[in-house]
C-alpha positions in Angstrom: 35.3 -37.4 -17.0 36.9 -35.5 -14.4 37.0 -32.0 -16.8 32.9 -32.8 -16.9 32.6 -32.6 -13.5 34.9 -29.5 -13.0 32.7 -27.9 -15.8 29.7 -28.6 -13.9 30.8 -28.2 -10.2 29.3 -24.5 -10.2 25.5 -26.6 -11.1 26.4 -29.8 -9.1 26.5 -27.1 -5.8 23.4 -25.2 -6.7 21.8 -28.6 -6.5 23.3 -29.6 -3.2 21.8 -26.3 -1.9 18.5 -26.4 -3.3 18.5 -29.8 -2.1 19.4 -28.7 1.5 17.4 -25.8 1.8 14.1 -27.4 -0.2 13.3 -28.8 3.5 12.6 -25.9 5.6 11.9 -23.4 2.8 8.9 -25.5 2.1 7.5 -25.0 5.3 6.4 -21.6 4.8 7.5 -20.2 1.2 4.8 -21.3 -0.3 4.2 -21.5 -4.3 1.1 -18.8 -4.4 0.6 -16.5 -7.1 3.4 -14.4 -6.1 6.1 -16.3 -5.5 5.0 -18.2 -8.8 5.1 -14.3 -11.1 8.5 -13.8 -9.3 10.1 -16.8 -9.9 8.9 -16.7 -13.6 10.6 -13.1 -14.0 13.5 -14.1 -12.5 15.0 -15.2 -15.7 14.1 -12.1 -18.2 15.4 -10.2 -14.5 18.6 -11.3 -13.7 22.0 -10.4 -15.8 25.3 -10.4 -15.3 28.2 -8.6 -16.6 32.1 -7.9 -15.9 34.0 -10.3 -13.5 33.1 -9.7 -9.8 35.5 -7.7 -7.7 34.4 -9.3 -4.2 33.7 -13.0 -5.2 32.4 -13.3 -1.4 30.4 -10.7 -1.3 27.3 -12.7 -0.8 28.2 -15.6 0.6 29.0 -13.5 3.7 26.0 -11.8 3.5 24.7 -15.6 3.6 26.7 -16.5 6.3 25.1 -13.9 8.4 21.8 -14.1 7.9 22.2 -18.1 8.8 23.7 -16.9 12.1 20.6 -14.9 12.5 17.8 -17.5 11.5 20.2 -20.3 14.2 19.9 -17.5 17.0 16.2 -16.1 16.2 14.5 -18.6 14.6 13.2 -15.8 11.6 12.1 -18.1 8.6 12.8 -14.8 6.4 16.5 -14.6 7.5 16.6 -18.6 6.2 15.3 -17.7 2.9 17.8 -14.8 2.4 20.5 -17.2 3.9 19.3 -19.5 1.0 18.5 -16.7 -2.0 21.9 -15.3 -1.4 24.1 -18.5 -1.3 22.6 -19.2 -4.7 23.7 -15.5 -5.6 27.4 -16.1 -4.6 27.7 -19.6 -7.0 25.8 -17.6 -9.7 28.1 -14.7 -9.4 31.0 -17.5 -9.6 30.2 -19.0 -12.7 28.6 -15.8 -15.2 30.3 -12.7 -13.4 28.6 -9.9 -11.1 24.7 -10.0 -10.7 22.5 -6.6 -11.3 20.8 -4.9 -8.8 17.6 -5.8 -10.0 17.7 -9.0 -9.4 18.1 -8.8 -5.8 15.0 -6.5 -6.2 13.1 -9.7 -6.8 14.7 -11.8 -4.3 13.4 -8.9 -1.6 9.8 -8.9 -3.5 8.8 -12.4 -3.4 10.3 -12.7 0.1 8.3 -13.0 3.4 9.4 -9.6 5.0 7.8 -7.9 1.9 4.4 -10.2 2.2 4.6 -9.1 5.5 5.1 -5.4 4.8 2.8 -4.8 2.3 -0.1 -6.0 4.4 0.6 -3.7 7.1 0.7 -1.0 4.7 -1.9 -2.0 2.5 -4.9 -1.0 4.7 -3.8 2.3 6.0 -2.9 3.1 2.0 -6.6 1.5 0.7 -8.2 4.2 3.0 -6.5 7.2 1.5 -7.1 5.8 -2.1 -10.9 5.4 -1.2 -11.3 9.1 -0.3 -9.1 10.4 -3.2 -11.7 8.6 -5.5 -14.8 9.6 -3.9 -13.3 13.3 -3.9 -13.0 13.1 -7.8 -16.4 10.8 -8.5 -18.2 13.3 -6.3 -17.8 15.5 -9.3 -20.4 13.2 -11.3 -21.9 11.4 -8.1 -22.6 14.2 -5.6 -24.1 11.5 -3.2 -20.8 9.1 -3.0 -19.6 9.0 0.3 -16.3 7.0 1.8 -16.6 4.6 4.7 -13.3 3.8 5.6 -12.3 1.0 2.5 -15.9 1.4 1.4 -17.7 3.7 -1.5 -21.4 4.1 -0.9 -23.8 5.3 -3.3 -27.2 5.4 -2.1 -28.0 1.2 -1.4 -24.8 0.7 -3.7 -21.6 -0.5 -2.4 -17.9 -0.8 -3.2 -15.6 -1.9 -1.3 -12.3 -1.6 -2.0 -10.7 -5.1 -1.1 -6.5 -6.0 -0.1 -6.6 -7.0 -3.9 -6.9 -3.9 -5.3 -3.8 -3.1 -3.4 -2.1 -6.0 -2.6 0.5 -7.8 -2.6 -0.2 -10.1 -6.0 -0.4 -6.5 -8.2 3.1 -5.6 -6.0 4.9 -8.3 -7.3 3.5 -8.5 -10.6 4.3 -4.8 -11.6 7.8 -5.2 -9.7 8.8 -8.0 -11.7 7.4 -7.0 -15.2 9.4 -3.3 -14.6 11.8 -5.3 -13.7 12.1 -6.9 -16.6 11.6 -3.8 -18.9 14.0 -2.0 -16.7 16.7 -4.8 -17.3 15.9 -5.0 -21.1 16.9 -1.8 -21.5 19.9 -2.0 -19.2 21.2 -4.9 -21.5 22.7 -2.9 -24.3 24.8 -0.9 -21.7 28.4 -1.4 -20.8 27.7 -0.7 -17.2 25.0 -2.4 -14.6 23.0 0.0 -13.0 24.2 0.7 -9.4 22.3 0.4 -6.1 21.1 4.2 -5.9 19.5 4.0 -9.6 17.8 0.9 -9.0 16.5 2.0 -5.8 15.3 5.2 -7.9 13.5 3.1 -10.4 12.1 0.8 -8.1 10.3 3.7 -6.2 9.1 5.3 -9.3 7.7 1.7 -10.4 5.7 1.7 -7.2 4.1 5.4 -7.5 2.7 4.1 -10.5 1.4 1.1 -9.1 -0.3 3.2 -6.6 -1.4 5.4 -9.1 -2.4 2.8 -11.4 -4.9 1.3 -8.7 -6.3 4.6 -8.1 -7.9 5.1 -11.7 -8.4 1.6 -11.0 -11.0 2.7 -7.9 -12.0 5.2 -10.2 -13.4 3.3 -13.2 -14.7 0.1 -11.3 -17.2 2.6 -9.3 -18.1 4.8 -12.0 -18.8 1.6 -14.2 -20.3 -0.4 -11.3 -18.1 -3.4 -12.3 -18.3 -6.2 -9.7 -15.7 -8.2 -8.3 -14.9 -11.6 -10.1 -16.7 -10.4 -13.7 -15.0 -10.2 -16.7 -15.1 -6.3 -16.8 -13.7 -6.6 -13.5 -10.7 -7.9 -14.6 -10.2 -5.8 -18.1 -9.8 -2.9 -16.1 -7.6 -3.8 -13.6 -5.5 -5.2 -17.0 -6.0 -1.8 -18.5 -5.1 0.6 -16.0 -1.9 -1.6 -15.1 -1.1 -1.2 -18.8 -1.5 2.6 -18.7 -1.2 3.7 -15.7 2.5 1.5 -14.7 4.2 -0.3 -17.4 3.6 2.7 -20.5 4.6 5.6 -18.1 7.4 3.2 -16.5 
């Protein structure tokens, strides 16, 4: 009995802190598409290899940012408080975790919601004029109205959607998950610097992705919420991010 509960001490404490967290996390992380895509990754994401050289590491780093929710209030500094204790008790039991993995934790977080909506719209705008610049080619008469392409009495507007935070997350955590597939038959994790590299590259192609995107939804007049609609936003995430990624 008492070897059973040594053996699953490491389980027994994640539970204690989900239970103890559960409370005020639910109060404003909710369960919406991405949150649900991140989560879902986080197993084909997260790896762990050799023994951990700083078996504190993050349990400081959860220390602090509980100092900081108690004096600010910040919901986002609870949630790294609470992603990060489960980190160190990971790390404890299976060794040091990759990179990537923390990737994820800072992508389904609130901070990023929140910074990828105040970036969105300014970044919409330039991808509406570099797609009218190229569909002008074919369409002489397109013109760009801030988010919107206008043909004639034809509109398209180019919603948060098409560069939000749902197609963010989604590419993030299926490169993520390619990235760490490939990392898996290594000896060594990839460091900080790398990751960082890959994870910039992944979202170049996501932007770059969403252009063509633009592209082929005007010149095919494809509607929003119709099932052509939806193929090519599947198809140019295919070519455009995860093949060149």
């Amino acid at each position: 009995m008492k070897q059973t509960i040594i053996k699953s001490q490491p389980f027994l404490l994640i539970g204690i802190a989900l239970a103890l967290g559960f409370p005020i996390l639910s109060k404003f992380f909710k369960m919406n598409f991405e949150a649900i895509i991140g989560l879902m990754c986080f197993p084909f994401v997260i790896s762990f290899k050799n023994e951990t050289k700083f078996k504190f590491k993050w349990a400081i780093v959860s220390a602090l940012f509980l100092v900081l929710y108690v004096i600010t209030g910040i919901m986002t500094a609870n949630y790294f408080a609470f992603g990060f204790l489960i980190f160190f008790l990971l790390e404890n039991i299976w060794g040091s975790i990759n990179w990537p993995s923390l990737a994820l934790l800072f992508a389904i977080s609130p901070f990023f919601n929140y910074l990828i909506k105040v970036l969105s719209f300014p970044l919409r705008i330039q991808l509406t004029k570099g797609a009218v610049a190229i569909l002008s080619i074919i369409h002489p008469g397109l013109e760009a109205h801030g988010n919107v392409i206008q043909n004639g009495d034809v509109c398209f507007s180019v919603d948060p959607e098409c560069m939000g935070l749902n197609l963010i997350v989604f590419s993030l955590g299926i490169g993520l998950a390619i990235l760490v597939h490939f990392e898996k038959g290594k000896v060594h994790l990839l460091n900080f610097w790398r990751t960082l590299f890959f994870i910039a590259t992944l979202l170049l192609l996501s932007i770059l992705g969403n252009y063509f995107r633009i592209i082929i939804i005007t010149l095919f007049e494809s509607k929003p919420e119709t099932l052509s609609h939806e193929l090519i936003g599947i198809f140019c995430l295919i070519i455009y991010t995860i093949v060149p990624f």
